[in-house]
Every structure is written in C-alpha cells, then in structure tokens.
N, CA, C and O atoms as a GROMACS GRO file, in nm:
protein
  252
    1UNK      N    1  -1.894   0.761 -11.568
    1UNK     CA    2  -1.984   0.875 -11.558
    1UNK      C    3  -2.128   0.832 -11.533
    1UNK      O    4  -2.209   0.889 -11.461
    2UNK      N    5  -2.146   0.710 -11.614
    2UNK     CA    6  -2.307   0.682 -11.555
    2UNK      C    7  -2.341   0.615 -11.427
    2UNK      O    8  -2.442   0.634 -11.358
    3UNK      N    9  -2.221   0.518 -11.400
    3UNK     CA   10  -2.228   0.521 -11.265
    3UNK      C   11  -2.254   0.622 -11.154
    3UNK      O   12  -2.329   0.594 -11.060
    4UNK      N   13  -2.173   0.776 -11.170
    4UNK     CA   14  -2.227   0.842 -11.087
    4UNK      C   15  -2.320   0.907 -11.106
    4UNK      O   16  -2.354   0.965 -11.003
    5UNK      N   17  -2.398   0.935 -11.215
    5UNK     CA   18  -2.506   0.938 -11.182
    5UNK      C   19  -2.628   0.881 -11.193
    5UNK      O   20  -2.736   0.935 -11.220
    6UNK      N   21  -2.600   0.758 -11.168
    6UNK     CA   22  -2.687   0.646 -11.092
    6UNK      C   23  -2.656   0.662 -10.935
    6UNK      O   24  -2.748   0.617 -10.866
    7UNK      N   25  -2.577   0.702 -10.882
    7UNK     CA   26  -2.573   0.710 -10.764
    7UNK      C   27  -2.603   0.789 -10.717
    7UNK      O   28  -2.641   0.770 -10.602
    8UNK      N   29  -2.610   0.954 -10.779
    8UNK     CA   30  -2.641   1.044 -10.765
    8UNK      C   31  -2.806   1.070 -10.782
    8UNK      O   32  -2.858   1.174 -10.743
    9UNK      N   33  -2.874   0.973 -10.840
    9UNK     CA   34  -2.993   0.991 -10.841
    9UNK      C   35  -3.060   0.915 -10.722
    9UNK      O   36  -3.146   0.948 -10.640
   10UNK      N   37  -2.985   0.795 -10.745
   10UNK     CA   38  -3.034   0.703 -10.594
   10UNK      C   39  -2.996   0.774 -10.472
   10UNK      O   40  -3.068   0.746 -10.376
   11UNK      N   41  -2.898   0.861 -10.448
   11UNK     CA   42  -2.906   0.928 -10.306
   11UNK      C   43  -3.023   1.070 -10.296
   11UNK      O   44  -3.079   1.115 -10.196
   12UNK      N   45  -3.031   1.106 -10.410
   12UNK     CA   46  -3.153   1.219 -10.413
   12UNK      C   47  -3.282   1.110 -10.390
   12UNK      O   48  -3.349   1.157 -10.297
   13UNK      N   49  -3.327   1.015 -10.426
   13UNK     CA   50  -3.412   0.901 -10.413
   13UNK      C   51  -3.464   0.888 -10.280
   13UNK      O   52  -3.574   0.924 -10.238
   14UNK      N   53  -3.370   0.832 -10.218
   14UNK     CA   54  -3.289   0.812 -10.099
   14UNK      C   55  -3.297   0.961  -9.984
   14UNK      O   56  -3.350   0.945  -9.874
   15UNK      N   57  -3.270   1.027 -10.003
   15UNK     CA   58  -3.305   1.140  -9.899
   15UNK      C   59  -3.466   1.169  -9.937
   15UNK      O   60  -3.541   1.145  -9.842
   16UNK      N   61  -3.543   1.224 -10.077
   16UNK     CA   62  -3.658   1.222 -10.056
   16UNK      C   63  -3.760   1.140  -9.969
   16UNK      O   64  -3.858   1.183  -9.908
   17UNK      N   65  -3.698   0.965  -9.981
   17UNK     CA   66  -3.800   0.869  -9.890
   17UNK      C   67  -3.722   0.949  -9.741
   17UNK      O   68  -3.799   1.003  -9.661
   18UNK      N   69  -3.686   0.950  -9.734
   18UNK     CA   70  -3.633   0.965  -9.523
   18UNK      C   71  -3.681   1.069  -9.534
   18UNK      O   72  -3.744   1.067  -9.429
   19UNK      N   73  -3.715   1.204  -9.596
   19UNK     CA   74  -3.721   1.346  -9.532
   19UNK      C   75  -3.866   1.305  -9.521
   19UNK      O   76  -3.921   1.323  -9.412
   20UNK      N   77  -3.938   1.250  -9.627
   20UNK     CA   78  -4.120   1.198  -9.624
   20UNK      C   79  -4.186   1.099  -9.528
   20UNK      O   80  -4.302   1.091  -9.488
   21UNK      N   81  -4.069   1.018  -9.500
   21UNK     CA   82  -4.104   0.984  -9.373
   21UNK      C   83  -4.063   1.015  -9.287
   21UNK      O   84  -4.076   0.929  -9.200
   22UNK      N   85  -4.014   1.101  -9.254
   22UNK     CA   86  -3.974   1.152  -9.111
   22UNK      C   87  -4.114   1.304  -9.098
   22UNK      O   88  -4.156   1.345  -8.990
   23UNK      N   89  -4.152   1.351  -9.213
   23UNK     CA   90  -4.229   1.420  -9.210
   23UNK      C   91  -4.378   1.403  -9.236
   23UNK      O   92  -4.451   1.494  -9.275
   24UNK      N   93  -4.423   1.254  -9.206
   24UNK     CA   94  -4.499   1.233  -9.254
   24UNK      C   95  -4.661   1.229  -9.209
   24UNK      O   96  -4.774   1.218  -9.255
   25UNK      N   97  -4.566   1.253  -9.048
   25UNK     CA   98  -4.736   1.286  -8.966
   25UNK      C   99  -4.723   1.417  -8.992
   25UNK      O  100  -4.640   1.421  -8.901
   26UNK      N  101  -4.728   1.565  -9.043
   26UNK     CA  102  -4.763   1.676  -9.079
   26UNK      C  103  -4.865   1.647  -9.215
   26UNK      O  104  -4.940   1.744  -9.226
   27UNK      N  105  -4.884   1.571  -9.294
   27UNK     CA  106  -4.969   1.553  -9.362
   27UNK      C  107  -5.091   1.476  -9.362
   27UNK      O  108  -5.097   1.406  -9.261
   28UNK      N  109  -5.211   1.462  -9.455
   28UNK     CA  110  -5.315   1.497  -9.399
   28UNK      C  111  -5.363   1.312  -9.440
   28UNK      O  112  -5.476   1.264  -9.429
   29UNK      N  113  -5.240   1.244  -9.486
   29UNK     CA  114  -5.252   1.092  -9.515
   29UNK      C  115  -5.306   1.004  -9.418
   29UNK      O  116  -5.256   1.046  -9.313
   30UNK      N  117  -5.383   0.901  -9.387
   30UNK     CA  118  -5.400   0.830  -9.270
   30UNK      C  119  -5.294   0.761  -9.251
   30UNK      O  120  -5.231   0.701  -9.338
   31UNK      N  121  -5.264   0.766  -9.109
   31UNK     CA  122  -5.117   0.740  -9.032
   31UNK      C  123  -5.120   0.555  -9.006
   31UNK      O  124  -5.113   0.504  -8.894
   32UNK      N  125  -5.133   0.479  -9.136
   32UNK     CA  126  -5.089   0.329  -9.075
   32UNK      C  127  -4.960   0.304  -9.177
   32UNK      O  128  -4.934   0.391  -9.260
   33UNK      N  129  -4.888   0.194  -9.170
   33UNK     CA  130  -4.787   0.176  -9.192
   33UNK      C  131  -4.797   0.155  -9.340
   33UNK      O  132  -4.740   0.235  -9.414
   34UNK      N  133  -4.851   0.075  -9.380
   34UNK     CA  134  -4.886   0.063  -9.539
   34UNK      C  135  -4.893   0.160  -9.639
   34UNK      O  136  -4.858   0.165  -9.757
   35UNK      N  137  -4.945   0.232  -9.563
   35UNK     CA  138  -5.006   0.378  -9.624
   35UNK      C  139  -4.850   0.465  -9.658
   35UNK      O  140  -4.797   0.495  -9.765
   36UNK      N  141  -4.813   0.485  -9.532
   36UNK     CA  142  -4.635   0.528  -9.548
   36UNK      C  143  -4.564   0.461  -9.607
   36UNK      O  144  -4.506   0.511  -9.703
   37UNK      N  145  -4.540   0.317  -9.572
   37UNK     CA  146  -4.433   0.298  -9.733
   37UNK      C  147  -4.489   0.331  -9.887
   37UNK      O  148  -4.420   0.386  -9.973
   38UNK      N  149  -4.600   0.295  -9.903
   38UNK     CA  150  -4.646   0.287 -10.030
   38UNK      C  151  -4.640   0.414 -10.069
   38UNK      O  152  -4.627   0.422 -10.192
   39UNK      N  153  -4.644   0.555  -9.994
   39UNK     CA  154  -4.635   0.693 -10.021
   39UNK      C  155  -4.554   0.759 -10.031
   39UNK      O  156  -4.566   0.861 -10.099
   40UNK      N  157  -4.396   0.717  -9.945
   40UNK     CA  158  -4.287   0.756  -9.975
   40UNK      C  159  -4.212   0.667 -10.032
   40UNK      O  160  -4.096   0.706 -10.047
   41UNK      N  161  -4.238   0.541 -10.076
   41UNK     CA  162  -4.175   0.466 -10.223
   41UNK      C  163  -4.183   0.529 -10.333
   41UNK      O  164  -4.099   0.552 -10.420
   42UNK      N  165  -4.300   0.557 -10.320
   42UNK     CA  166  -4.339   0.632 -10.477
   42UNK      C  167  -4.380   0.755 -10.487
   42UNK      O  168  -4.482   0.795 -10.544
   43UNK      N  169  -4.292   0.821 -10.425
   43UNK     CA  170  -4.283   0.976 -10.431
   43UNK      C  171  -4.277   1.047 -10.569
   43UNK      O  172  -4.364   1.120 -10.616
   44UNK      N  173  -4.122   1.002 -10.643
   44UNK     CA  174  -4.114   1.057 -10.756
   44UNK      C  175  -4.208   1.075 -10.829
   44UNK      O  176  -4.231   1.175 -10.897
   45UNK      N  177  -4.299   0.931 -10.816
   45UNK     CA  178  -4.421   0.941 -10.966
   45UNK      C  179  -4.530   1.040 -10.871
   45UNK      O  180  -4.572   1.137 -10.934
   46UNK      N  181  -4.557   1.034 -10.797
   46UNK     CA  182  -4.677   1.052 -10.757
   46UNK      C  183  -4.640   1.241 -10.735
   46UNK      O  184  -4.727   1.325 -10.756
   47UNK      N  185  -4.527   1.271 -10.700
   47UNK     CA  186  -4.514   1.439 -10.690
   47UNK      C  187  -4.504   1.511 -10.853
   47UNK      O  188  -4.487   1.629 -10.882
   48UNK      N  189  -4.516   1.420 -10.921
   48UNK     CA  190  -4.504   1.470 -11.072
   48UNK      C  191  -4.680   1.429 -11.111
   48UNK      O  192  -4.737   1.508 -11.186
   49UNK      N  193  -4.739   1.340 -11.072
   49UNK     CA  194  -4.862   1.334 -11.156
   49UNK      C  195  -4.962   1.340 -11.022
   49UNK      O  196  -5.050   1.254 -11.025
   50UNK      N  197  -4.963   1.423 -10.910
   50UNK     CA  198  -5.072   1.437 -10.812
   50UNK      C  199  -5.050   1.561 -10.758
   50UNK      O  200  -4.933   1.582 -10.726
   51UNK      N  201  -5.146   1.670 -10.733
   51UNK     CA  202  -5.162   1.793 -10.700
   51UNK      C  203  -5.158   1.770 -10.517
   51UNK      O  204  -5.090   1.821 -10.428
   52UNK      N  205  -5.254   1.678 -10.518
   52UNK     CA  206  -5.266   1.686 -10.367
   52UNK      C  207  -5.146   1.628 -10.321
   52UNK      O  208  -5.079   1.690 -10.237
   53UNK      N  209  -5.106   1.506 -10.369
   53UNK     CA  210  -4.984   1.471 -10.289
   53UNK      C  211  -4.861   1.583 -10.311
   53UNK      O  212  -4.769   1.575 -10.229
   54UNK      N  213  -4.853   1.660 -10.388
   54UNK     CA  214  -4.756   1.758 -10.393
   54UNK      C  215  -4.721   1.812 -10.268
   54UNK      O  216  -4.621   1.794 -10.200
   55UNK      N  217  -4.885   1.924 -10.239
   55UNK     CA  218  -4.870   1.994 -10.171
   55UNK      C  219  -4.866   1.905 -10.013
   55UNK      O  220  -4.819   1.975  -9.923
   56UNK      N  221  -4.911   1.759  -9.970
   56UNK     CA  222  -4.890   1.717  -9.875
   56UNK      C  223  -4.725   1.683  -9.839
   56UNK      O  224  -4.680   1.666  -9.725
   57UNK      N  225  -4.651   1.679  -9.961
   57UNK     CA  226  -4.558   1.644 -10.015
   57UNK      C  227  -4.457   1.747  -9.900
   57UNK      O  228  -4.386   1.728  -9.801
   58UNK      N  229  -4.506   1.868  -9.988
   58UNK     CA  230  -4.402   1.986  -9.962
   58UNK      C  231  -4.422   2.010  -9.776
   58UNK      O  232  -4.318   2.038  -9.716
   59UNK      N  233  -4.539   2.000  -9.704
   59UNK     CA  234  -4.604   1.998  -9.555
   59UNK      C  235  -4.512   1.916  -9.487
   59UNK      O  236  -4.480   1.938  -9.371
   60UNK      N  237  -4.457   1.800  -9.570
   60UNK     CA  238  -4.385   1.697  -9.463
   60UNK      C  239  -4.221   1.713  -9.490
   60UNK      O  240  -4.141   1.638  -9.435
   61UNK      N  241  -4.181   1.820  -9.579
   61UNK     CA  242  -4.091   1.852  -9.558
   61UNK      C  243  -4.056   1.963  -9.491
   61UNK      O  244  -3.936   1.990  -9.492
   62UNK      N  245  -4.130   2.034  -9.432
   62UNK     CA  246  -4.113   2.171  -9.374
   62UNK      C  247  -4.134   2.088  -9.234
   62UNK      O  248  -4.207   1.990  -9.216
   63UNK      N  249  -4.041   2.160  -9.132
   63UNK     CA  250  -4.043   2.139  -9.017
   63UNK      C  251  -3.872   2.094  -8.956
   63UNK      O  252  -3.854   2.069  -8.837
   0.00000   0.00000   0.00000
C-alpha cells in the first residue's frame, strides 16, 4: 500500500513538472534555462508558500 502511494505521488509530481514546463512561457518568469528547472523542480514547496508563483503557477497551466 505504501508503495502505491509513493508512486502515486511521484506521478502527480511528475505531471505537475511537465504541465509547468510545457507552460512555462505564459508566465511572467525570465525565460533562461536555470530559471525553469529550478521553478518547476520545486513547484510543490513554492505553490504552497508563494502567492506570486501560485498565480504564475495556475497561467502556465491554462492553455
């Protein structure tokens, strides 16, 4: 049982980084590469303790 959901969290993980980077020029982040991994690595923490990245958050998933 904890196996799956360890897996189940790593594929929710896992689709958040790809949908943030695939959406990631709609937000208002400067577009170099560094900047994008370091922003959709650390999504989880940063959409729980940052207002702005939220709402840039939610911008790069719409579309």
């Amino acid at each position: 049982m904890l196996g799956l959901l360890l897996w189940l969290l790593l594929g929710v993980y896992g689709y958040g980084v790809w949908r943030f980077w695939k959406g990631f020029g709609r937000t208002n982040f400067s577009r170099n590469l560094p900047n994008r991994i370091y922003l959709s690595a650390l999504w989880p923490v940063l959409i729980i303790a940052n207002k702005s990245y939220r709402q840039n958050f939610t911008k790069a998933l719409k579309g």
